[in-house]
Structure formats: C-alpha cells, structure tokens
Short mmCIF file of the C-alpha atoms (twelve columns), coordinates in Angstrom:
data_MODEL
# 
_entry.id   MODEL 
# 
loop_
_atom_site.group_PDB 
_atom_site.id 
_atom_site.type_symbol 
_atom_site.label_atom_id 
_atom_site.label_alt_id 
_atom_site.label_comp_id 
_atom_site.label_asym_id 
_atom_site.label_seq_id 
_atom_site.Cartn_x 
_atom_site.Cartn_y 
_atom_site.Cartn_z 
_atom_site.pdbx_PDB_model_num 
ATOM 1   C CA . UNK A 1   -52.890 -103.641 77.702 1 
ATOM 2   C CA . UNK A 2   -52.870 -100.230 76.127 1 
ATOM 3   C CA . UNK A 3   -56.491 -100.770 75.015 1 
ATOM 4   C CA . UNK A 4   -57.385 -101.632 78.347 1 
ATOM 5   C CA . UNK A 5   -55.895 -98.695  80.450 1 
ATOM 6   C CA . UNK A 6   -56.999 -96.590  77.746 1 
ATOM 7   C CA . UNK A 7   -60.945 -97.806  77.943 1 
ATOM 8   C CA . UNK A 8   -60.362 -96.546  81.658 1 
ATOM 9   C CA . UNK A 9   -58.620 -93.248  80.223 1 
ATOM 10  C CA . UNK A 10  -61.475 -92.328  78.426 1 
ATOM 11  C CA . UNK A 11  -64.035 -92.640  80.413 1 
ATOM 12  C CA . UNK A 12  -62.696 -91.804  84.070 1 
ATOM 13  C CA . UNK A 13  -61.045 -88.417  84.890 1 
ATOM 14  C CA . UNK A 14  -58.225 -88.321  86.625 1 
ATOM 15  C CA . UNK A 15  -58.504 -86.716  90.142 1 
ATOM 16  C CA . UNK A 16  -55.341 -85.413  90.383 1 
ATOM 17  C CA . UNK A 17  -55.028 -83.466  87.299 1 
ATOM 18  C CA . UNK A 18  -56.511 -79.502  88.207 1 
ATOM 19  C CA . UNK A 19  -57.489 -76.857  85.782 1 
ATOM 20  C CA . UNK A 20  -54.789 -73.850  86.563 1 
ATOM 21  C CA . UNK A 21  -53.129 -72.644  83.618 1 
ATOM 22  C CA . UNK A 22  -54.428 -69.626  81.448 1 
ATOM 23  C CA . UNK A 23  -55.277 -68.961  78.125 1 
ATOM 24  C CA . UNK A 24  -51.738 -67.728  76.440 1 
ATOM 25  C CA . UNK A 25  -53.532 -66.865  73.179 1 
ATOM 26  C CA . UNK A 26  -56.253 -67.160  70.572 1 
ATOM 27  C CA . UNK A 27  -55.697 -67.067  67.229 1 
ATOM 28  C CA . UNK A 28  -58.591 -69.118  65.541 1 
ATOM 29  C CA . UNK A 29  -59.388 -66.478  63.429 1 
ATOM 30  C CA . UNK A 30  -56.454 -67.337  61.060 1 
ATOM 31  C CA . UNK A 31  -57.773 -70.580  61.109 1 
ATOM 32  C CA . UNK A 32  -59.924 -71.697  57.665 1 
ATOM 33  C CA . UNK A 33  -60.014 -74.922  57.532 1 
ATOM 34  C CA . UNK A 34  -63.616 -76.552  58.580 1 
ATOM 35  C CA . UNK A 35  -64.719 -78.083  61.981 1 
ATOM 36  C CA . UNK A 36  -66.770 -81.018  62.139 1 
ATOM 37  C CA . UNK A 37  -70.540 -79.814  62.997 1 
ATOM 38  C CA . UNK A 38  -70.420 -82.323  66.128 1 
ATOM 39  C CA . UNK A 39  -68.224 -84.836  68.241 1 
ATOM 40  C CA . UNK A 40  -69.770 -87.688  66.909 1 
ATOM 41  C CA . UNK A 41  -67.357 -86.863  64.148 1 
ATOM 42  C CA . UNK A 42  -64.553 -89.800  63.081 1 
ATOM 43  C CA . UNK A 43  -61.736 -88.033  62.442 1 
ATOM 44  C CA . UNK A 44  -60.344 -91.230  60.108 1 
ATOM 45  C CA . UNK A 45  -61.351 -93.986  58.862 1 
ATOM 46  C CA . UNK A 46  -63.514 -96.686  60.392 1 
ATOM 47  C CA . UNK A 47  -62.180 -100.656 60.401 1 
ATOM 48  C CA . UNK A 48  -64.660 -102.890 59.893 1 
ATOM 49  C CA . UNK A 49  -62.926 -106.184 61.942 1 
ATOM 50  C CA . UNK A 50  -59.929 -106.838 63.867 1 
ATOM 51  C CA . UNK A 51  -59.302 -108.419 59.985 1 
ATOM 52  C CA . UNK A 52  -59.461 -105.014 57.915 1 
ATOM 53  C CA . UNK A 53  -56.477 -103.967 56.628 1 
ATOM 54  C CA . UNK A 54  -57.952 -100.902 54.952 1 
ATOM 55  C CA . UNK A 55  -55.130 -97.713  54.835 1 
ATOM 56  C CA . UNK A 56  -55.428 -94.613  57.220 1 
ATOM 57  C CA . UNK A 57  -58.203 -96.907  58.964 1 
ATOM 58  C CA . UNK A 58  -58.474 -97.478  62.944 1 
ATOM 59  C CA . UNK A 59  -60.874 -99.421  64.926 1 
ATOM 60  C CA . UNK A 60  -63.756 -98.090  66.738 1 
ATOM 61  C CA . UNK A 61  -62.146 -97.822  70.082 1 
ATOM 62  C CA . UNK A 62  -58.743 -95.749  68.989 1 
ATOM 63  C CA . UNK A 63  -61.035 -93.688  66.476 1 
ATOM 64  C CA . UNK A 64  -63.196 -92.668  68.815 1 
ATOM 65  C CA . UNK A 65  -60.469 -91.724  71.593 1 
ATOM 66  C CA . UNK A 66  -58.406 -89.733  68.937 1 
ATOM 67  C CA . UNK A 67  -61.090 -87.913  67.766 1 
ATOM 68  C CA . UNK A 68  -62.462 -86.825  70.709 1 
ATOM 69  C CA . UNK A 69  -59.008 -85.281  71.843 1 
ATOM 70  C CA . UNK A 70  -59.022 -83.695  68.117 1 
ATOM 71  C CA . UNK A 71  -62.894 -82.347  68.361 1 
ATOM 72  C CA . UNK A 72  -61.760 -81.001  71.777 1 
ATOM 73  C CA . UNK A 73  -58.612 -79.068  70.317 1 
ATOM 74  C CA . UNK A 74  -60.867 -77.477  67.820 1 
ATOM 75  C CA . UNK A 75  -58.966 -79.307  65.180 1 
ATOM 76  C CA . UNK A 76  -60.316 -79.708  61.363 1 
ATOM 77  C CA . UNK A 77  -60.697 -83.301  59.916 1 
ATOM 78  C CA . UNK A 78  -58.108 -83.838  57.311 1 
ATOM 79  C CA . UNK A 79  -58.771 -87.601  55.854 1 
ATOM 80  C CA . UNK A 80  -61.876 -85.913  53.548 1 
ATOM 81  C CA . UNK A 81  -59.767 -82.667  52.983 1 
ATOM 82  C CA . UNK A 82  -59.834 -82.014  48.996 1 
ATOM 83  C CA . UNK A 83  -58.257 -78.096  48.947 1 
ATOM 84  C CA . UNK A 84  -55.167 -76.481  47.533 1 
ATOM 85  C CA . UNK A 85  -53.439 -76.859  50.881 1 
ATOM 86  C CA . UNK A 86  -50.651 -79.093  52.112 1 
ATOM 87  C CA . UNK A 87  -51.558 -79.687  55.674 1 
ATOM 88  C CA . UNK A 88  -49.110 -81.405  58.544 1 
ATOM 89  C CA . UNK A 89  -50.240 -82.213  61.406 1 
ATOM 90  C CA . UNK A 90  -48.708 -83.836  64.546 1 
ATOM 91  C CA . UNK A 91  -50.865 -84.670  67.505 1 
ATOM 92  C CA . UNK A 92  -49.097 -86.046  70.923 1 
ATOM 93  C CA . UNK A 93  -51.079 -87.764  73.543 1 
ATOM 94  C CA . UNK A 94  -49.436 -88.335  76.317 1 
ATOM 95  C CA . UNK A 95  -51.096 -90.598  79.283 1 
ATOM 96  C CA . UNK A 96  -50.901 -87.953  81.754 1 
ATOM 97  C CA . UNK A 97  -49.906 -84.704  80.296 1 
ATOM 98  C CA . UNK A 98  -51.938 -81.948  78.578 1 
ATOM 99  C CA . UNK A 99  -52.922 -83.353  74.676 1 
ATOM 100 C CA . UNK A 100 -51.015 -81.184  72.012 1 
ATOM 101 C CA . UNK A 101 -51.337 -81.134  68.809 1 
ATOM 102 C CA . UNK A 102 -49.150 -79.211  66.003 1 
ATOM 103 C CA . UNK A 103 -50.426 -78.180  62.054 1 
ATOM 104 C CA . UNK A 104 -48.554 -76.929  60.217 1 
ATOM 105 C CA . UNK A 105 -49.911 -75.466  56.696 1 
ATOM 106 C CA . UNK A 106 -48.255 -74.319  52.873 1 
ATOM 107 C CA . UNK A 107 -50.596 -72.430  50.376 1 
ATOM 108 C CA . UNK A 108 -48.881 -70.718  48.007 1 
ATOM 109 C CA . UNK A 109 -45.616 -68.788  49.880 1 
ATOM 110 C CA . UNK A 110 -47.727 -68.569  53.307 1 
ATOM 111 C CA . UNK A 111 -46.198 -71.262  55.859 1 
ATOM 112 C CA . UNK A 112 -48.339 -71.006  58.871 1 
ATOM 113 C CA . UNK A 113 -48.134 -73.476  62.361 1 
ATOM 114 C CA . UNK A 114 -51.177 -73.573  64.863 1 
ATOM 115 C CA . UNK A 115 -50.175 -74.969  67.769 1 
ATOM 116 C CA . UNK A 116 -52.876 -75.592  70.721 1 
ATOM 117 C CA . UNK A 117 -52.272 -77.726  74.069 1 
ATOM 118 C CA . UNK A 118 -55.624 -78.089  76.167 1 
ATOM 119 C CA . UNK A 119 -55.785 -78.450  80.183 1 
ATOM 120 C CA . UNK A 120 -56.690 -82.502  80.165 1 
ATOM 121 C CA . UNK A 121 -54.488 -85.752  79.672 1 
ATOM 122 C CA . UNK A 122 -53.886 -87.506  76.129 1 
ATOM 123 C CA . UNK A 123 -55.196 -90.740  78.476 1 
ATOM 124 C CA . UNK A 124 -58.118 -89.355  79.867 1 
ATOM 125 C CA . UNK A 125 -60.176 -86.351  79.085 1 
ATOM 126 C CA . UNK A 126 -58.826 -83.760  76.573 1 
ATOM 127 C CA . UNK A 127 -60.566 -80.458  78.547 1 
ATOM 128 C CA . UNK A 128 -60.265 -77.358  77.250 1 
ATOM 129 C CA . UNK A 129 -57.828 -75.432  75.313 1 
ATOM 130 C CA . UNK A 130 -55.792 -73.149  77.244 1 
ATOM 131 C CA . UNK A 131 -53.411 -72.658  74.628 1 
ATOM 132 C CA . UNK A 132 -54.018 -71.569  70.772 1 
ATOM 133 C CA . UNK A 133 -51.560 -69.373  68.543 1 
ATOM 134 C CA . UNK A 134 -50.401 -68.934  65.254 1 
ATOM 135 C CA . UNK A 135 -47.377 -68.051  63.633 1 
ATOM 136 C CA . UNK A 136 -45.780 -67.313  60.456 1 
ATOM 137 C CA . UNK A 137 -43.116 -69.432  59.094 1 
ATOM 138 C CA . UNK A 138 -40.938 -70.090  55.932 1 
ATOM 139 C CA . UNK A 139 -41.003 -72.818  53.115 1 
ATOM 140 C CA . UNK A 140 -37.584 -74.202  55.045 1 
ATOM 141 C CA . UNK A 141 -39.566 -75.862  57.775 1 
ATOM 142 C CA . UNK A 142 -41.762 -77.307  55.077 1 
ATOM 143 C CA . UNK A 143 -38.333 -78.532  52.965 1 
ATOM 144 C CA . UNK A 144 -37.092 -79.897  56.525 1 
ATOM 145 C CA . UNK A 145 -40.042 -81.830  57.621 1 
ATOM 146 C CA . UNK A 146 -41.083 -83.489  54.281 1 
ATOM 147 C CA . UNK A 147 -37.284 -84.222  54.029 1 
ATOM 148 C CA . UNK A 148 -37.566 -86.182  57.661 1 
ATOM 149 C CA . UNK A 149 -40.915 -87.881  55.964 1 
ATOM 150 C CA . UNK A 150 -38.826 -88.820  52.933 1 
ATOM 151 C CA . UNK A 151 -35.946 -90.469  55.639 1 
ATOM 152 C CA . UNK A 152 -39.306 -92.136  57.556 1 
ATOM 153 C CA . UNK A 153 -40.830 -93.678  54.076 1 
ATOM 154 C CA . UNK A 154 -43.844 -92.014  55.671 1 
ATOM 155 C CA . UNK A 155 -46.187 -92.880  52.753 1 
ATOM 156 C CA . UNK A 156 -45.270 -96.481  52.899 1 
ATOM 157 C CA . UNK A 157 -45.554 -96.989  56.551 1 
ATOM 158 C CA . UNK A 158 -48.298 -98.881  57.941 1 
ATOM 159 C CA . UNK A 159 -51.129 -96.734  59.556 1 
ATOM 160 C CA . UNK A 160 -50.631 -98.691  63.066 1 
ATOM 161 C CA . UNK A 161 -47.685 -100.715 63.706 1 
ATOM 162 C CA . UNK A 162 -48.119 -104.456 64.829 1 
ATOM 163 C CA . UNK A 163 -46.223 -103.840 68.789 1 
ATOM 164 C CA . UNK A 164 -47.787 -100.292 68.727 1 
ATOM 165 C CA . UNK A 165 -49.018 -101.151 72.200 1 
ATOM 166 C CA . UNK A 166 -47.814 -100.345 75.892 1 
ATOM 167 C CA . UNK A 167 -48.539 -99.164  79.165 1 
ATOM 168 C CA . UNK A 168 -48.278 -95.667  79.957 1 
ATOM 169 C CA . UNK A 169 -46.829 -93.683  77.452 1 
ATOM 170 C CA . UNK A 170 -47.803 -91.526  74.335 1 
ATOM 171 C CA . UNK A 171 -49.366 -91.510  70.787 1 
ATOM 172 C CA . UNK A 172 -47.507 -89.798  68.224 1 
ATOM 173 C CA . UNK A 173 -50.170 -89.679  65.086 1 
ATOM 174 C CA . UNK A 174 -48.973 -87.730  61.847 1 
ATOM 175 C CA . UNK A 175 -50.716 -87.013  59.188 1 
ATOM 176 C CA . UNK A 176 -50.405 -85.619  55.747 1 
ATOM 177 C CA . UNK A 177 -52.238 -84.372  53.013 1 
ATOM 178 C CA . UNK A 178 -49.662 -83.298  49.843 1 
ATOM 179 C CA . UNK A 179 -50.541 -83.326  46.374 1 
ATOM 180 C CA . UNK A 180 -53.975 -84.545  46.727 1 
ATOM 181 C CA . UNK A 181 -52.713 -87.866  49.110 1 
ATOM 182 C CA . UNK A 182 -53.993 -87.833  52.649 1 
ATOM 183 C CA . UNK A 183 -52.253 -90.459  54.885 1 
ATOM 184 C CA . UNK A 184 -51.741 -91.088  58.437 1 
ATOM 185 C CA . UNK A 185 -49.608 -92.974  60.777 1 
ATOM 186 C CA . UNK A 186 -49.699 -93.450  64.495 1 
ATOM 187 C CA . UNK A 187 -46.759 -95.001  67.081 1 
ATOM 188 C CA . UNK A 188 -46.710 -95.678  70.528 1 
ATOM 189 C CA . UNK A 189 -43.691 -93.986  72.264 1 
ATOM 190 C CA . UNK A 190 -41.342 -94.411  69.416 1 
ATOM 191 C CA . UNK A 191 -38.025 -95.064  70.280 1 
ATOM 192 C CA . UNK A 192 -35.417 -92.134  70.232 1 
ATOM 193 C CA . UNK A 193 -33.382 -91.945  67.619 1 
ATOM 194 C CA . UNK A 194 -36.034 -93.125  65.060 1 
ATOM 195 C CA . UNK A 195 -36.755 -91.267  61.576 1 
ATOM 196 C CA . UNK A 196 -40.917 -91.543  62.695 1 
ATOM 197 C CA . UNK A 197 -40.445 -89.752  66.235 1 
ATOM 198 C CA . UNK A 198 -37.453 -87.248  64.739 1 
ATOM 199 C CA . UNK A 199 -40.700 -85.952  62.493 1 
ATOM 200 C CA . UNK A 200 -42.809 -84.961  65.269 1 
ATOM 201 C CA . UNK A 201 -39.508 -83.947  67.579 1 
ATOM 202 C CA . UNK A 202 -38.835 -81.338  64.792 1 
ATOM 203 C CA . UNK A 203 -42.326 -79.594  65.041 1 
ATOM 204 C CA . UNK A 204 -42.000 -79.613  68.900 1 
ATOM 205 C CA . UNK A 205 -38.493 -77.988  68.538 1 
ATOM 206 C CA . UNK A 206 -40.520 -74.846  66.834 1 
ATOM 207 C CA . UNK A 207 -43.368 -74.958  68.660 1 
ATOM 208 C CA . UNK A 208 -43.766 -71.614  70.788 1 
ATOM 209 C CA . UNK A 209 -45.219 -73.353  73.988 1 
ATOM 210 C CA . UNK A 210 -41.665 -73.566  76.175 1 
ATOM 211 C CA . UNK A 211 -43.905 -74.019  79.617 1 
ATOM 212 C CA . UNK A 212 -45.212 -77.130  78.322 1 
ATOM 213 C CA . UNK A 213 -42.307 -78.546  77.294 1 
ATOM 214 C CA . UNK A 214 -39.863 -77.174  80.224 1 
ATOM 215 C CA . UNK A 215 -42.643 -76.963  83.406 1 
ATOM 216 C CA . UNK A 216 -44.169 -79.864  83.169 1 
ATOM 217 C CA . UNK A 217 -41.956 -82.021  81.196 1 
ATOM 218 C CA . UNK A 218 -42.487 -85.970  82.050 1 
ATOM 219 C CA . UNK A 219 -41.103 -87.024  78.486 1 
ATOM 220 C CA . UNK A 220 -43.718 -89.335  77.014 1 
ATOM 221 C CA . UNK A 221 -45.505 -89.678  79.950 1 
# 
C-alpha cells in the first residue's frame, strides 16, 4: 500500500499544499561536500530483484523517490563518499509536510549541522528549499548520537525492514559514513520509544527550524 500511494505521491502534486513561507537563510557556502551533476543521480544503491539482498541497496521505485527529495534539498550523495569526514545524516519525509533533512558533520574539532526543509511534501513533490542554515556545534552531539547508534545496533540493522510499509506516514532514512563504513537504514513511522526513531528525534531536538516543528506540526504526517 505504501508503494502504491507513494507512485501517486510522486507523480501528482498536491493541490492543497501553497508555496508561502520565505527563505530563513542560506548558508551553502559552508557547504563542501559534492552535488551530483544531475537528478538522474541514485543517491544509493540499486536492487537488482525483489530477491536482492544486497546492503544499503533499495529498489528502483524508493531510490528514485528518495533521491529526488535529496537532489531537490541540494543534498551531497554519501554511499560513494571516500573523505576524512564523518558525515550523519537524517532525512524525514513526511506524506504531507515539508521534506527535511538534517547532516550533521566531524572533521577534525569542527562539528557542523546543515539543516534545510523545502516548501513540498515528503509524499509528493519536494519543491524548493525555503530553508538552509548552518551552525556550529561541539564533539558532545557527535558522542550523543553515535552513542544512540550504538543503543540502535545501527550497523547491523537491515537497510529496509520487512513491515516497513503503511499508509500515510513518514520515512525516517539515516545514514552514516564513520571510519571509512557508509551504511544506511530507512523505517516507516517508527514507533515511539524506539532506539532507531530516538536517533533522528535527537537531531530534530537541535535543529534550529522551531516553525516547522511548532506551526505546522502534524507528527509523522
């Protein structure tokens, strides 16, 4: 059912959704890791068959959607990324609310989070980003949120989960590159309480985009 409503997400706009915030702030400049050259781009990798069990893989379909809401955000591709860096990243798609998505970066003593949200729906189109900042943090959020990746077993969790389907909801994909390991993992709506969602509840908690989260606050929806 997910796939289904999502096949519609993608490819229908939603009428009701309207184009009124403003751009907060731009801070791309700060921002050196490389864009994809187009948005034919796969942002992971591709499964072969319904069959392939191949790590940090998704089909054609959910590839596709995700990386068109990533392209869209401006975001880097991280599953060919081969630099010094440890990169986080946390990207929310929520049927109906504006796509978000959260990176958070370590090299050497600088700790920096991007954070962008863009005016379409995780469901349907991504539109354009209306928010994009940067700011400066400290090796404690990187201790905290590798210590809620240790309590998730993170790199042993499968990259999709087999009942990671629903109606309306959300996405919650995070990813990880650390010590020269890139993987990925990606739940629908996880339930509260869980060591997977408390990961991606933690960036939101220091994410400097209260409007988003206060305003127009539907949960996972």
């Amino acid at each position: 059912m997910r796939h289904f409503l999502s096949i519609l997400a993608i490819f229908f706009t939603a009428s009701c959704l309207t184009a009124t915030d403003k751009t907060i702030q731009g801070n791309t400049r700060f921002d050196t890791l490389p864009l994809p050259a187009d948005s034919a781009t796969f942002y992971f990798k591709i499964k072969t068959n319904w069959q392939d069990t191949t790590r940090d893989a998704l089909d054609t379909f959910v590839n596709t959607w995700y990386s068109k809401m990533l392209f869209a955000l401006k975001e880097p591709v991280l599953k060919d990324y081969k630099a010094g860096k440890e990169v986080y990243r946390f990207t929310w798609l929520r049927t109906f609310n504006h796509p978000v998505v959260i990176r958070l970066e370590k090299q050497g003593d600088i700790v920096r989070l991007f954070s962008k949200v863009s005016d379409g729906a995780g469901g349907y189109e991504p539109g354009k980003i209306i928010f994009d900042t940067t700011v400066n943090l400290t090796s404690k959020q990187i201790d905290t949120i590798n210590s809620r990746l240790d309590t998730a077993k993170f790199w042993l969790l499968q990259t999709e989960a087999n009942n990671n389907n629903g109606n309306d909801g959300s996405e919650w994909i995070i990813e990880v590159y650390k010590d020269k390991h890139y993987h990925m993992a990606v739940r629908w709506t996880p339930d509260k309480g869980t060591a997977f969602r408390s990961i991606g509840e933690y960036l939101l908690s220091i994410l400097q985009i209260k409007n988003e989260m206060t305003g127009r606050d539907q949960g996972d929806y």
